[in-house]
C-alpha positions in Angstrom: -20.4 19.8 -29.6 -21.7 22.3 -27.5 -21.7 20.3 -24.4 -17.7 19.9 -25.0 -17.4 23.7 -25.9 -18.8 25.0 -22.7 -17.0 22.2 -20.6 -13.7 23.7 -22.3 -15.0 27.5 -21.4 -15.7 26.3 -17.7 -12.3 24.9 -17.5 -10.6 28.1 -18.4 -12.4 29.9 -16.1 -11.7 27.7 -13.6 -7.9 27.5 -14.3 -7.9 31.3 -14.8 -9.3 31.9 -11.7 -6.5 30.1 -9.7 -4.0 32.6 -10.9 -6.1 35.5 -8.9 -6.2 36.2 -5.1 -9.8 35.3 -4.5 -9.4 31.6 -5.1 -9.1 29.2 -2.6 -8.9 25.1 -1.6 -11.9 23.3 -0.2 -10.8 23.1 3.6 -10.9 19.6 3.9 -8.9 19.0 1.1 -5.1 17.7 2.0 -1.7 18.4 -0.2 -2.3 14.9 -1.7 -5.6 15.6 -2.7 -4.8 19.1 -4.4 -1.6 17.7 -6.1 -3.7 15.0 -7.6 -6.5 17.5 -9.0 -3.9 19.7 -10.6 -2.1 16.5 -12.5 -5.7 15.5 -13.8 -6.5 19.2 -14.4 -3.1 19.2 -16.2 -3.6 16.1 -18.1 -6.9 17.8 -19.6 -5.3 20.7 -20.6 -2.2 19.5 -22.1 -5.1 17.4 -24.3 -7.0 20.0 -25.4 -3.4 22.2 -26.1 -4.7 24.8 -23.1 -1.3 26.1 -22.5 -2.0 29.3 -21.1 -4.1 27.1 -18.7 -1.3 24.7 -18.1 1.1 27.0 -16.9 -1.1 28.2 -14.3 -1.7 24.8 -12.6 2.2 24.2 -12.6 2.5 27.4 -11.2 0.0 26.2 -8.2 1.4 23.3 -8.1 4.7 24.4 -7.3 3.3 26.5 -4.6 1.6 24.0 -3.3 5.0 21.2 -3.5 6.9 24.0 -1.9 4.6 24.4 0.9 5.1 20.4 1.6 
């Protein structure tokens, strides 16, 4: 139970910090490749009913489908 509560912590953080400035894409990563880790990172939170968290990916994502 602990194991799943700080996986859940680490994933907030992480998602939390996308909405900030200082956050940025591995370099070698392509659009493909960032699209497809924000619809699994989307499909975790929309799980564990991390909403707050799930309208910040969409919001990346959108930036990201934009930039296409």
């Amino acid at each position: 139970m602990a194991i799943e509560n700080f996986i859940l912590q680490l994933y907030k953080e992480s998602v939390n910090a996308m909405s900030g400035s200082n956050w940025m894409w591995p370099d070698s990563w392509d659009i493909p490749r960032k699209i497809n880790f924000l619809n699994e990172a989307l499909s975790y939170g929309e799980k564990f009913e991390l909403y707050e968290q799930c309208g910040i990916i969409r919001d990346v994502k959108q930036k990201i489908e934009t930039q296409e």
